[in-house]
MARKOL-850661 format. One line per 2 residues: number of its first residue (from 1); for each residue y, z, x negated of C-alpha. Coordinates in nm, 4 decimals, decimal comma. Each point is the difference from the previous one (the first is absolute). Layout:
BEGIN
NUM	Y Z X  ...
% end
This chain:
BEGIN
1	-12,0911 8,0532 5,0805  0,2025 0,2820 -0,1517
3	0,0723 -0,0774 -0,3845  0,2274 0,2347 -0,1938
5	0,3567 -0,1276 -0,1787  0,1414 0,1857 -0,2232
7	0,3802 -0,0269 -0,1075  0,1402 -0,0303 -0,3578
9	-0,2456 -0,0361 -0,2054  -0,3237 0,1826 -0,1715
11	0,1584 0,2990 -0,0483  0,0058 0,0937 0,4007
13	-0,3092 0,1131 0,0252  0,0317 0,0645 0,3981
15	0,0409 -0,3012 0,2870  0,2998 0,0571 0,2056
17	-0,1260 -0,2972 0,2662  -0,3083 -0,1970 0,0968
19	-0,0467 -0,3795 0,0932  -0,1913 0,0024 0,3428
21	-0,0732 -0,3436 0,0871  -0,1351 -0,2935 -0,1825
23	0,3424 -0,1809 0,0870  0,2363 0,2667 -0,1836
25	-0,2503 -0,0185 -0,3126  0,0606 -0,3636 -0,0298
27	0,3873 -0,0174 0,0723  0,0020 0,2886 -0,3009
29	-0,1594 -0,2154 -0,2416  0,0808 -0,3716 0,0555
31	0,3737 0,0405 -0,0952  0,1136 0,1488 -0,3415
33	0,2955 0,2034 -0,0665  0,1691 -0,1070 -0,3401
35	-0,0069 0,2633 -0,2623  -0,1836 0,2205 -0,2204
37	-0,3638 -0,0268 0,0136  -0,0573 0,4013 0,0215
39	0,1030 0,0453 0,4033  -0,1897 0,1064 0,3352
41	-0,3703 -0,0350 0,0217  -0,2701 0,0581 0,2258
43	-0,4142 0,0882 -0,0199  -0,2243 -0,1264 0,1539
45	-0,0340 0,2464 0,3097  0,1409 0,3310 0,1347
47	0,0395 0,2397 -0,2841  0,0160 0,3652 0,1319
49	0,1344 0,1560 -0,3093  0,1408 -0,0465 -0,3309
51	-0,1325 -0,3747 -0,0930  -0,3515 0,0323 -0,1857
53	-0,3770 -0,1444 0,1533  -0,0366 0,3796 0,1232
55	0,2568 -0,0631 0,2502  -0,0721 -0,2985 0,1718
57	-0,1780 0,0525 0,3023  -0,0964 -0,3390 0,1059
59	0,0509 -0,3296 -0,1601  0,1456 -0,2618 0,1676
61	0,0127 -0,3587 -0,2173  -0,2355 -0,1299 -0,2883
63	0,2835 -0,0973 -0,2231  -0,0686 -0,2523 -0,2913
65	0,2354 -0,0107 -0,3170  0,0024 -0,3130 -0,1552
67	0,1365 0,0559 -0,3379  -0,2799 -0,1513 -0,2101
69	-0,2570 -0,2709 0,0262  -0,3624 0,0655 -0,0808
71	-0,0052 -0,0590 -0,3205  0,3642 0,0011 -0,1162
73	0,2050 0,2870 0,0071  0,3340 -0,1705 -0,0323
75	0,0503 -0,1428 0,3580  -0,1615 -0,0951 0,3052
77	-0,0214 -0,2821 0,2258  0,2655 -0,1102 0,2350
79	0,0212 0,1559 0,3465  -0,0215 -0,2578 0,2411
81	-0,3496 -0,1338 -0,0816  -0,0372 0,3452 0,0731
83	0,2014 0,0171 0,3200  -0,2371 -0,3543 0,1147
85	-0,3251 0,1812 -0,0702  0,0643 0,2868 0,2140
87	0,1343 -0,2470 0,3107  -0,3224 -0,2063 -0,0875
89	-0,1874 0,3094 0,0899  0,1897 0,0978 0,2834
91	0,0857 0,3591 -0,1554  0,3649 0,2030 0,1102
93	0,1862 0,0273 -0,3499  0,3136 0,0161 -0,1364
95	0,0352 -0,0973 -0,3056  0,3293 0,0225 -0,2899
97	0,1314 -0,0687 -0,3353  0,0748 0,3042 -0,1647
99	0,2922 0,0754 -0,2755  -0,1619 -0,1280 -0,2934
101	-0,0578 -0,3302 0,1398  0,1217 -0,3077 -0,2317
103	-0,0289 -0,3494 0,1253  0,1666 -0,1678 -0,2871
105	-0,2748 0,1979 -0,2231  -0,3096 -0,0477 0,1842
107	-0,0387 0,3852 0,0513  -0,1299 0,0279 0,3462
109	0,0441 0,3829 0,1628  -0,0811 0,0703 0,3243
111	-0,1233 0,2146 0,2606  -0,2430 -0,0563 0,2990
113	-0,0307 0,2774 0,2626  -0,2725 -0,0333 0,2516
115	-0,0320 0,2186 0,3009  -0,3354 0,1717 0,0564
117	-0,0806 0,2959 0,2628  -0,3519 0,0408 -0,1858
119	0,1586 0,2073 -0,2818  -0,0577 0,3393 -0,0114
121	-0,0486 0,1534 -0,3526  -0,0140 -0,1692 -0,3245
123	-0,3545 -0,1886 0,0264  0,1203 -0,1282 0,2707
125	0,2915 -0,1789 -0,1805  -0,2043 -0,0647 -0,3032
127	-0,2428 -0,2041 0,1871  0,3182 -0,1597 0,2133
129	0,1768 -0,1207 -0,2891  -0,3507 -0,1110 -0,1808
131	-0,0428 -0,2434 0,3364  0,3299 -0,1368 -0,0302
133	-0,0332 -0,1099 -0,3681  -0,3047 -0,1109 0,0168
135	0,1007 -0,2496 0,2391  0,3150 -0,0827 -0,2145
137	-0,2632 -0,0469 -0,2607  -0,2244 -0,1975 0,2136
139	0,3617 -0,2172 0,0744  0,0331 -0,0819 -0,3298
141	0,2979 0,2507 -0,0896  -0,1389 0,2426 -0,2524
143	0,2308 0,2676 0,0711  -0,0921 0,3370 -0,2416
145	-0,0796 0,3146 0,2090  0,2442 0,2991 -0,1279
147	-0,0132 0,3428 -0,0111  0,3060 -0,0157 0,2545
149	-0,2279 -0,1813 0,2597  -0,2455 0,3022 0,0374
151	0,3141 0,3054 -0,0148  0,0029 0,1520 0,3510
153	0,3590 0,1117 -0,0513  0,1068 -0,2909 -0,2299
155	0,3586 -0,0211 0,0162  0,1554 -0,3856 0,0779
157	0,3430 -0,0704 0,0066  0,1859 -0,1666 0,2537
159	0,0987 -0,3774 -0,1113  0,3354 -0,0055 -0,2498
161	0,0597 -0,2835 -0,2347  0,2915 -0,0519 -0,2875
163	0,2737 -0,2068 0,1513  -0,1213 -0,2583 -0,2591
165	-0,3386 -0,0621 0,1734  0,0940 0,0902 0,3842
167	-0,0626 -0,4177 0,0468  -0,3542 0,0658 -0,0900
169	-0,1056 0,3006 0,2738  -0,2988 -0,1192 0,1584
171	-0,1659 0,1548 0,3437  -0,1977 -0,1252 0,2485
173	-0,2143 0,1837 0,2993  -0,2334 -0,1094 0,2284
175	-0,1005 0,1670 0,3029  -0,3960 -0,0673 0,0325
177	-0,2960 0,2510 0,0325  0,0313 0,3625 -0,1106
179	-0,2213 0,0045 -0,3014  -0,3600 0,1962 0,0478
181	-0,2279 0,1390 -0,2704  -0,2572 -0,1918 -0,0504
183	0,1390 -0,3625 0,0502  0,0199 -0,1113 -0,2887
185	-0,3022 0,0546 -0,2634  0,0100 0,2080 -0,2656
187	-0,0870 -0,1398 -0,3468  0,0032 0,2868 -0,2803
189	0,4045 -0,0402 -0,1081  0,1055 0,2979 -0,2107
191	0,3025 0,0814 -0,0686  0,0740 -0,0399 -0,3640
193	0,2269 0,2617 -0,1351  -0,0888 0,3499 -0,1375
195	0,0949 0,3027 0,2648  0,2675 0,2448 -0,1509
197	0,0013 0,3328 -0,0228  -0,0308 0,1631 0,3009
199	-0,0731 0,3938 0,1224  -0,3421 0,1590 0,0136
201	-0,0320 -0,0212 0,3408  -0,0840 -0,3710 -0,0072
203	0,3376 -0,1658 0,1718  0,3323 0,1030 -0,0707
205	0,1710 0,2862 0,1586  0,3424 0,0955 -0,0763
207	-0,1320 0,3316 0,1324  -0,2461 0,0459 -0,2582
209	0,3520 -0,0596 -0,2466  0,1331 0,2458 0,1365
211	-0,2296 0,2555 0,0017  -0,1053 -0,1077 -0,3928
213	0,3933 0,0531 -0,0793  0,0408 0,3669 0,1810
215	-0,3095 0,1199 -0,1548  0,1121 -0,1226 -0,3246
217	-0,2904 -0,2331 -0,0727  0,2245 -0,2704 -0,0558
219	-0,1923 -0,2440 -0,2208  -0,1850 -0,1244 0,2904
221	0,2429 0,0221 0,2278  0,2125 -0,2484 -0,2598
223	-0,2699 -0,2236 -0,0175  -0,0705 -0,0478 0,3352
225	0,3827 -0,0782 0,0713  0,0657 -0,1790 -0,2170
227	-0,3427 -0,2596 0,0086  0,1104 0,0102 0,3850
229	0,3867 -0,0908 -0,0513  -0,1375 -0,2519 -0,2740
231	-0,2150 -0,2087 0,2791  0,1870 0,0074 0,2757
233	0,3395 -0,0371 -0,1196  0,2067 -0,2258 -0,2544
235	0,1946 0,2376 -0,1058  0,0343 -0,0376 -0,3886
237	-0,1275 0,3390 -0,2308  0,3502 0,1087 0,0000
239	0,0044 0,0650 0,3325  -0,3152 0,1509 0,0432
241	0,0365 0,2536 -0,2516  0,3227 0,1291 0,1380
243	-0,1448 -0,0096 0,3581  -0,3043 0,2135 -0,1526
245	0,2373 0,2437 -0,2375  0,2208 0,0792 0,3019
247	-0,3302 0,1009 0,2099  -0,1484 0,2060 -0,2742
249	0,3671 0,1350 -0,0564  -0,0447 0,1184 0,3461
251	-0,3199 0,1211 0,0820  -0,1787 0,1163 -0,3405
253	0,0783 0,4639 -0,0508  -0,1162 -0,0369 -0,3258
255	0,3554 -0,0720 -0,2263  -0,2133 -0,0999 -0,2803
257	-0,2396 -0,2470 0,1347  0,2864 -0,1803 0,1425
259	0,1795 -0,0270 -0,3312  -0,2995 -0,1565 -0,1511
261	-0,0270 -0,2691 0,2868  0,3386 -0,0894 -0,0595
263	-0,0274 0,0157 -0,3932  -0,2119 -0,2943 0,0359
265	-0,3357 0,0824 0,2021  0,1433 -0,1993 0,3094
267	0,0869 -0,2875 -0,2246  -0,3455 -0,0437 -0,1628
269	-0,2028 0,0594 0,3513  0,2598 -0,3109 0,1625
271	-0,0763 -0,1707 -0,2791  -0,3764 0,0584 0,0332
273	-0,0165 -0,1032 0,3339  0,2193 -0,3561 -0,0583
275	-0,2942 -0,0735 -0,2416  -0,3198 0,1028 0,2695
277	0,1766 -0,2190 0,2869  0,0167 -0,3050 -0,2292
279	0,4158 -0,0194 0,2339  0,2612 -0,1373 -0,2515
281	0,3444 0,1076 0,0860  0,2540 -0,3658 -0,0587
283	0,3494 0,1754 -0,0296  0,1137 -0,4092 0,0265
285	-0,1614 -0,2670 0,0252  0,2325 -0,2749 0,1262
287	0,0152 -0,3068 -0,2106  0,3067 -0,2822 -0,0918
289	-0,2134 -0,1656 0,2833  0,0243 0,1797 0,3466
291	0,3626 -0,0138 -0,0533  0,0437 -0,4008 0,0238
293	0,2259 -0,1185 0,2278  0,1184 -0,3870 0,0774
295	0,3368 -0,0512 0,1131  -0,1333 -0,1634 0,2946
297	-0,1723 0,2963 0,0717  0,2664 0,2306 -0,0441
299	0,2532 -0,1676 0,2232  -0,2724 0,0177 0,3214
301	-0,0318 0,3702 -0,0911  0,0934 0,2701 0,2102
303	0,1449 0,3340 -0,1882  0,1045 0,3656 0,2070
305	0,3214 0,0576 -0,0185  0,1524 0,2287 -0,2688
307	-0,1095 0,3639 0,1160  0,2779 0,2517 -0,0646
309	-0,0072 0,3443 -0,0841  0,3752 0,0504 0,1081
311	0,1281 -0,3037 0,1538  0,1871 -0,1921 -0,2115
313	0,0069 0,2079 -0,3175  -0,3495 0,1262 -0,0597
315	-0,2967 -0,3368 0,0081  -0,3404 0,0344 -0,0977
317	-0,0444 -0,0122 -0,3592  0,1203 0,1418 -0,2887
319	0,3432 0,2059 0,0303  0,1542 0,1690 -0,3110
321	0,3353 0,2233 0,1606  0,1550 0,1025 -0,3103
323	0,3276 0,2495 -0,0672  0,1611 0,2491 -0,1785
325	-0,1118 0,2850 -0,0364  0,0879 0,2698 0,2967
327	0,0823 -0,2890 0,1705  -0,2332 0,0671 0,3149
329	-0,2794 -0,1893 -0,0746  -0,2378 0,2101 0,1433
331	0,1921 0,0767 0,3188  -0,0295 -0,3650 0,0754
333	-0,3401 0,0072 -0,1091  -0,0737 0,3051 0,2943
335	0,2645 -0,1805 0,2504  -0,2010 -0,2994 -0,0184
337	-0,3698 0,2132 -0,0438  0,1242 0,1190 0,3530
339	0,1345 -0,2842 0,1729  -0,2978 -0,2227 -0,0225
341	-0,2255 0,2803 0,1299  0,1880 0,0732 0,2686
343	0,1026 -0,3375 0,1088  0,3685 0,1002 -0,0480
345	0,2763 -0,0957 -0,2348  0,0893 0,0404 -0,3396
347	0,3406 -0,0550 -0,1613  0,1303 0,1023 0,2757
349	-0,0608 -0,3370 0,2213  -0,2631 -0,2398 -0,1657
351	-0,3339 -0,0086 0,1970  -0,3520 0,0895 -0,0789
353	-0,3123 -0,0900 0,1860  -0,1856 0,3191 0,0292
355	-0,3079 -0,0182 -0,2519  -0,0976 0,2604 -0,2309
357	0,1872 0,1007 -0,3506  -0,1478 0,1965 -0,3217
359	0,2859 0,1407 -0,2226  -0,1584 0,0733 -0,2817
361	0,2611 0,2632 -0,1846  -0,1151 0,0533 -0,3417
363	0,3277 0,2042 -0,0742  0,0952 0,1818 0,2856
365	-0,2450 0,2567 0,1218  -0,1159 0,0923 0,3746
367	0,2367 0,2130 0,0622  0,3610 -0,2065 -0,0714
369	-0,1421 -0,3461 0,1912  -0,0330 0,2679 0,3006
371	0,3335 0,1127 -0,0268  0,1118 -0,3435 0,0304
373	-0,2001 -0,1362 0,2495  0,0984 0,3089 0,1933
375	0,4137 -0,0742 -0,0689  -0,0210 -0,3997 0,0505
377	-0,2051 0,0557 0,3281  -0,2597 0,2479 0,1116
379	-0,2236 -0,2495 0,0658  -0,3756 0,0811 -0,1451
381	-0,2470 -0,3333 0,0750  -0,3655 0,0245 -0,0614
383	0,0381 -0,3664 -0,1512  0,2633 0,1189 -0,2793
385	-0,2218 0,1223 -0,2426  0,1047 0,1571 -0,3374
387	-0,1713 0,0204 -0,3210  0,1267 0,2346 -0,3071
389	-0,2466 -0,0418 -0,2839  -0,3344 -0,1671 -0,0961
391	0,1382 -0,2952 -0,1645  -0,1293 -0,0553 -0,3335
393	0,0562 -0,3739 -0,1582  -0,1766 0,0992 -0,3074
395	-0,3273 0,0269 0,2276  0,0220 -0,2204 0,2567
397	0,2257 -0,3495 0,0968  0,2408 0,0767 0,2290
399	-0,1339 -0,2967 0,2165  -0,3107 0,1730 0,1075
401	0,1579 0,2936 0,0936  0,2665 -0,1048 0,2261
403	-0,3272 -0,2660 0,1368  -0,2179 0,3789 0,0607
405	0,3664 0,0980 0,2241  -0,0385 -0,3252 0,2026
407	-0,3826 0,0711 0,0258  0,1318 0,3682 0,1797
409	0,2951 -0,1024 0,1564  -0,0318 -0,3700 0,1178
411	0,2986 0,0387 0,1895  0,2381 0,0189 -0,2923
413	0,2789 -0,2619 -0,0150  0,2048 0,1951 -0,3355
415	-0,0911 0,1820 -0,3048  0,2526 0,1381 -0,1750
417	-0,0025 0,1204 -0,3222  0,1796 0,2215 -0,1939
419	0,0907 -0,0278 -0,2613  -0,1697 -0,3368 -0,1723
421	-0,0241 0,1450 -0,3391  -0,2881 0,2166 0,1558
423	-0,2496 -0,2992 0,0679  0,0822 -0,2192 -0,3219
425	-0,2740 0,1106 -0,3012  0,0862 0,0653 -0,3202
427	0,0860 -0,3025 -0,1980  -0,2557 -0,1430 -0,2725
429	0,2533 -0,0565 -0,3408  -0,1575 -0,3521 0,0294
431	0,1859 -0,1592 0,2814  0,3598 0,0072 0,0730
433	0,1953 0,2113 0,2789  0,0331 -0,3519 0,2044
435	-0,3735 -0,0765 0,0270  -0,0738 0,3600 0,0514
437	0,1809 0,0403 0,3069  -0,1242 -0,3383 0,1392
439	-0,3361 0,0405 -0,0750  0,0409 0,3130 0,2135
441	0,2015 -0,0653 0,2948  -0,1273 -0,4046 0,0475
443	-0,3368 0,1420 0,1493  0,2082 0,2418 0,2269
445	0,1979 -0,2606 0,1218  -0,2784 -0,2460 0,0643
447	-0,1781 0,2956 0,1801  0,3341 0,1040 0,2202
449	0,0105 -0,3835 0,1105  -0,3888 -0,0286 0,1371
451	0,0782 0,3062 0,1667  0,2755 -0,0594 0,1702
453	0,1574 0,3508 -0,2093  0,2539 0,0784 -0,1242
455	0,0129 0,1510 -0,2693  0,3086 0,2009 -0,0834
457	0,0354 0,1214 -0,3474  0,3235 0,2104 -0,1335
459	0,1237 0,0143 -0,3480  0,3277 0,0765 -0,1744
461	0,2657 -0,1476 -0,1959  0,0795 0,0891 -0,3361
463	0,4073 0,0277 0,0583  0,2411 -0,0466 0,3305
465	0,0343 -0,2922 0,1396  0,2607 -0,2672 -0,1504
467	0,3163 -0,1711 0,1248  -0,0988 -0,2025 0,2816
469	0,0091 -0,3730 -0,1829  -0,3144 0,1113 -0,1886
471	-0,3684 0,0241 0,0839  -0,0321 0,2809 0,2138
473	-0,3954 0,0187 -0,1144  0,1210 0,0093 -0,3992
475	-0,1006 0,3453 -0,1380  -0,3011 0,0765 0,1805
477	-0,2266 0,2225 -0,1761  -0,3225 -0,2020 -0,1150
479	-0,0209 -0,3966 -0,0307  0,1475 -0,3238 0,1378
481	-0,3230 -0,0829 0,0930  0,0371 0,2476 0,3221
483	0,2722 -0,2135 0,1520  -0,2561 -0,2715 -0,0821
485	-0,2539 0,1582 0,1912  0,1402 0,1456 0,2723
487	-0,0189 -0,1905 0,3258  0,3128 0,1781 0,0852
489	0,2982 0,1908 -0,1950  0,2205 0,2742 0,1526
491	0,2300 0,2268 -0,2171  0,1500 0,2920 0,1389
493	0,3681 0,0645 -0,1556  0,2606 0,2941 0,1089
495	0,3814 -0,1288 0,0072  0,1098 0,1387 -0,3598
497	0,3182 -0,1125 0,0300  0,0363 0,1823 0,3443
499	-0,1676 0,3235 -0,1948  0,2861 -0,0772 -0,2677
501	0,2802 -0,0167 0,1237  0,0225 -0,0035 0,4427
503	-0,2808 0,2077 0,1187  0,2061 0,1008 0,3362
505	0,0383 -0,3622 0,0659  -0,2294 -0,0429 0,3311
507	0,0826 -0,4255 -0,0188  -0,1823 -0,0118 -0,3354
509	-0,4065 0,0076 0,0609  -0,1686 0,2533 -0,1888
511	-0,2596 -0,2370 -0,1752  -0,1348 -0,3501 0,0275
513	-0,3766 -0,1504 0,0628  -0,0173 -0,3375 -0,1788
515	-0,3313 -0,1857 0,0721  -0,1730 -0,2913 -0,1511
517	-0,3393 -0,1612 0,0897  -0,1616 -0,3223 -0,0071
519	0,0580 -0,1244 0,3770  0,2751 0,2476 0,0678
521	0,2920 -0,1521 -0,1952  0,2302 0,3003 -0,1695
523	0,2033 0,2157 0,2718  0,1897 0,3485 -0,0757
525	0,0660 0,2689 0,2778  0,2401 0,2936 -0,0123
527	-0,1250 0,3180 -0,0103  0,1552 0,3387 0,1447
529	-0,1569 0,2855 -0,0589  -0,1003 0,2858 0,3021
531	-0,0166 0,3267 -0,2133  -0,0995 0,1353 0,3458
533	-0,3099 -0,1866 0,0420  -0,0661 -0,0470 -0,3652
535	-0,0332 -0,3488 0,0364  0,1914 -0,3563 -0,1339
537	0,1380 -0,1964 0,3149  0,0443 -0,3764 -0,0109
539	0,3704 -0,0546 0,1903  -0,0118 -0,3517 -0,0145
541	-0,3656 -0,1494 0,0300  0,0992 -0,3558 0,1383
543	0,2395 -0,0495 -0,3148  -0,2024 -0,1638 -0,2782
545	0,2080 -0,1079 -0,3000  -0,1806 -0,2743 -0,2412
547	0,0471 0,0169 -0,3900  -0,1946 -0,3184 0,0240
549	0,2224 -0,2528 -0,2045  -0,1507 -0,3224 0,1368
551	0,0245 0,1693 0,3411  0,4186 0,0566 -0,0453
553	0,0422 -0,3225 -0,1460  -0,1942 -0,2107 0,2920
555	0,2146 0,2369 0,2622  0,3205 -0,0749 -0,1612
557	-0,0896 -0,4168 -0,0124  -0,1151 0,0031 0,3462
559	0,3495 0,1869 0,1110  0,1666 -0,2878 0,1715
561	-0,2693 -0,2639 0,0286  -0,3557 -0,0008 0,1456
563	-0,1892 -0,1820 -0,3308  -0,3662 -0,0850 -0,0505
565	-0,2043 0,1181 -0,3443  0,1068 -0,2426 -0,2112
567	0,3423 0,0026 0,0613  0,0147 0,3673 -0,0245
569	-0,2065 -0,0633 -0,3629  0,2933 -0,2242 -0,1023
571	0,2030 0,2008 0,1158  -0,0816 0,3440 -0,1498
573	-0,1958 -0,1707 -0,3171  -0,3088 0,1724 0,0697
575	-0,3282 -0,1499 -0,0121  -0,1200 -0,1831 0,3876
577	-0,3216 0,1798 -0,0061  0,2125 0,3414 -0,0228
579	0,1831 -0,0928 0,2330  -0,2468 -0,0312 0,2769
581	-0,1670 0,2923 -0,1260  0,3179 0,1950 0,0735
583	0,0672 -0,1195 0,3153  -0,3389 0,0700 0,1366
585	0,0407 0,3723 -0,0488  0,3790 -0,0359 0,1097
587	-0,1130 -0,1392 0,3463  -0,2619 0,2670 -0,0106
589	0,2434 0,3131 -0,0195  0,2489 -0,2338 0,1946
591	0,2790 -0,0511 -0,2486  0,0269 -0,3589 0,0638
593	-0,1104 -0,2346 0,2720  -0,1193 -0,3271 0,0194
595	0,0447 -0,3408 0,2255  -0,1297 -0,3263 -0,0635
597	-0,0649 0,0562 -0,3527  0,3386 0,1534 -0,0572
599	0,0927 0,4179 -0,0773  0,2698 0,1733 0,0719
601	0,1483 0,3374 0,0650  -0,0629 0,2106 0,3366
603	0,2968 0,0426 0,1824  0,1772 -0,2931 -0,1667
605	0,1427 -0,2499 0,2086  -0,0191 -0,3789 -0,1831
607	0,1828 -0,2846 0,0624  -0,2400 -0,3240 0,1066
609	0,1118 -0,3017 -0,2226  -0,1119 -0,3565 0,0993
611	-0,3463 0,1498 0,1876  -0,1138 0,2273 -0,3028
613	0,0937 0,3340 -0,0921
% end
């Protein structure tokens, strides 16, 4: 067996490995990998080449997609009457639900994969997958036969679910008979769907696009990429058209042509081709339904831990860092750009697990982000990537282009971007600023938390920061419903009153981090400033100061006495239920302790009175 995997989605067009046994196939496709449904893939044999039928030399697996019964186009059965049939028969298989499966829904998606060594060209496969539901047929599970059956080079991702339905993943294998052609009868099944679009030459070629581009014949050449990128992706029209423009952009002499396939001739051929294929792109299709959860249920669940960005400070999730202006936003943003790509630190001492970053700098051009990146630390990482321009809200939702970044750089763990005002749209007179912004950044923040991103964006505040007894997030530019938002809050303040009036005074930090989140508590870190380096340096990361007022008042009651909940309710006057909600994130970050019901301070010695605390 040799089957071709491709990494990061449709848009690498070249394997960089290949499965070799039957074994490694199945271990890559019984357990999912929680995320976005656009990852890794693999066809159905070696592909010597950029993916297309021309470049498969020999087949390897009659692959059924069961997406659709017979006569219904909404769903199709479930898989393990499936998964029974094929053990009845005594047939190898593996067989997997794929990422549009919905239990709760009665929407049935999966994927069989059948090893054959009788495949050598497309007739081959045609009459291979005919046998196979035929015999489904003949089972009583009227499966519909696809277009994507009968693709030599049809693409087929590797399993990944939404956390929601991970409980639902079903795959089962069974090691039996390799299957031979001719086994199973044929009975006359068709597949059901119009072909797209495709070149002259009779199967696709990317080749033949190519050539059609450099020539400047590019009608054809758009036609048969995009009836091609159509079928055997899911990629939504968006996506294909930019995918398209940028290959045109590239390849096509002729100046003029080229404007008139981006003035609209790409558009109406992608459009053209959605239509032929009868293929529907669902931008989101998840209903009030697949997202019901018992209690019971929820207390036997399992969940990953938190996965940081920078330990500590940065989760997955939405971040908003604001400051004032000249502050060094955008230092920070590079300091932490290059920490998490090379595994180092940022800050000066807070920990990153090496993963990939995208800075996307929509105000500083190529040129300055070098200069830093060469001043804070020399370092240049492949996985550090940086984009300058392309981002147009007007066009496009910001959502689906930071989901086309994951798509080419799966091993991102931050996007930062900045400034925010360059991915929020104009606002319609008919809503307000507050539903604006929420409308906008909700999606991005429901996206950075199935991803396990975060997503880092940087804005400004509309004056210096006040006194210290007032909100430290008051005055930033846009709406309240940021803070609201945001999975996390970090503003970036210089010392003014250092600037004012003791600026040789080394004892006095330079500025101050203060950070809120939802399952971080509120902390503040002095700053100092290395003009050397160019960067902000935490000097005291283990100090964490909480404005929390129900936090101060439960530390002050619990002073000289180890109480319980209620007593520390009566005590402070503030509601039990708040209570016990406090002090689970106090034993979290370890500012109390607890013993035999009762919570006290760390470090404080109590006196035992009549066997209790």
């Amino acid at each position: 067996m040799k089957i071709s995997l491709f990494r990061g989605g449709f848009a690498t067009l070249y394997s960089s490995e290949t499965i070799e046994t039957w074994d490694e196939f199945v271990d890559l496709v019984a357990k999912p990998v929680i995320g976005i449904k656009n990852g890794d893939y693999f066809v159905r044999g070696y592909c010597a080449g950029p993916r297309c039928d021309a470049s498969i030399t020999h087949p390897e697996m009659i692959i059924i997609d069961g997406d659709q019964l017979e006569n219904d186009g909404s769903s199709c059965c479930p898989p393990q009457p499936v998964h029974a049939a094929m053990v009845n028969a005594g047939i190898t298989h593996v067989i997997y639900t794929s990422y549009s499966n919905d239990v709760i829904n009665s929407r049935h998606k999966w994927r069989l994969c059948i090893p054959c060594n009788d495949l050598t060209d497309a007739g081959d496969l045609r009459q291979g997958v005919n046998e196979i539901i035929g015999y489904l047929h003949r089972s009583g599970l009227r499966v519909r036969n696809v277009v994507e059956n009968m693709t030599l080079s049809q693409p087929w991702f590797t399993p990944r679910v939404p956390a929601v339905s991970v409980d639902d993943f079903y795959a089962r294998w069974h090691d039996g008979k390799t299957y031979q052609l001719g086994t199973f009868p044929q009975n006359g099944v068709e597949i059901t769907e119009k072909t797209p679009a495709s070149s002259a030459l009779g199967q696709f070629s990317w080749d033949y696009v190519f050539d059609q581009f450099q020539s400047g014949t590019i009608h054809q050449g758009i036609k048969a990429a995009s009836g091609w990128l159509v079928r055997t992706t899911d990629w939504a029209d968006s996506q294909i058209i930019e995918h398209v423009t940028s290959l045109v952009d590239r390849l096509c002499p002729d100046p003029v042509k080229v404007k008139r396939a981006k003035d609209g001739e790409i558009k109406k051929l992608v459009e053209f081709c959605r239509k032929k294929s009868g293929t529907i792109f669902i931008e989101n299709d998840t209903t009030w339904k697949s997202c019901v959860i018992t209690a019971e249920q929820l207390r036997d669940k399992d969940f990953p831990p938190i996965r940081w960005a920078v330990d500590g400070l940065i989760p997955e999730g939405l971040t908003v860092i604001a400051g004032d202006p000249k502050s060094g936003k955008s230092l920070l943003a590079v300091d932490i750009c290059s920490a998490i790509a090379t595994g180092a630190e940022c800050l000066g001492n807070m920990s990153c697990v090496e993963g990939g970053s995208i800075y996307i700098s929509m105000e500083d051009p190529e040129r300055r982000v070098k200069e830093r990146i060469q001043q804070q630390c020399n370092l240049w990482p492949e996985k550090f990537v940086l984009v300058t321009g392309g981002i147009n809200p007007a066009l496009e939702s910001f959502s689906k282009t930071v989901d086309e970044m994951l798509m080419l750089y799966p091993a991102t763990r931050a996007i930062i971007v900045d400034t925010m005002n360059f991915i929020i749209p104009e606002k319609p007179q008919s809503i307000s600023d507050y539903n604006h912004y929420y409308s906008v950044l909700t999606p991005l923040q429901k996206w950075a938390i199935t991803n396990h991103i975060a997503l880092i964006m940087i804005t400004h505040k509309s004056k210096a920061t006040p006194g210290s007894g007032d909100n430290p997030f008051s005055g930033i530019l846009g709406s309240v419903a940021i803070q609201g938002c945001a999975d996390c809050m970090i503003m970036l303040s210089k010392n003014h009153d250092k600037e004012k009036n003791d600026k040789t005074n080394e004892a006095l930090p330079d500025g101050f981090l203060t950070i809120t989140g939802r399952d971080m508590g509120s902390h503040r870190y002095n700053l100092e400033f290395d003009s050397e380096a160019m960067k902000w340096v935490a000097v005291n990361k283990n100090e964490k100061v909480s404005k929390n007022t129900n936090w101060l008042q439960i530390t002050q009651s619990i002073k000289t006495k180890m109480l319980g909940p209620k007593e520390i309710s009566k005590e402070t006057k503030i509601n039990n239920s708040t209570v016990k909600s406090c002090l689970g994130r106090m034993l979290k970050q370890e500012i109390v302790i607890s013993k035999d019901g009762k919570y006290g301070l760390p470090g404080v010695i109590y006196e035992e009175v009549a066997g209790r605390w």
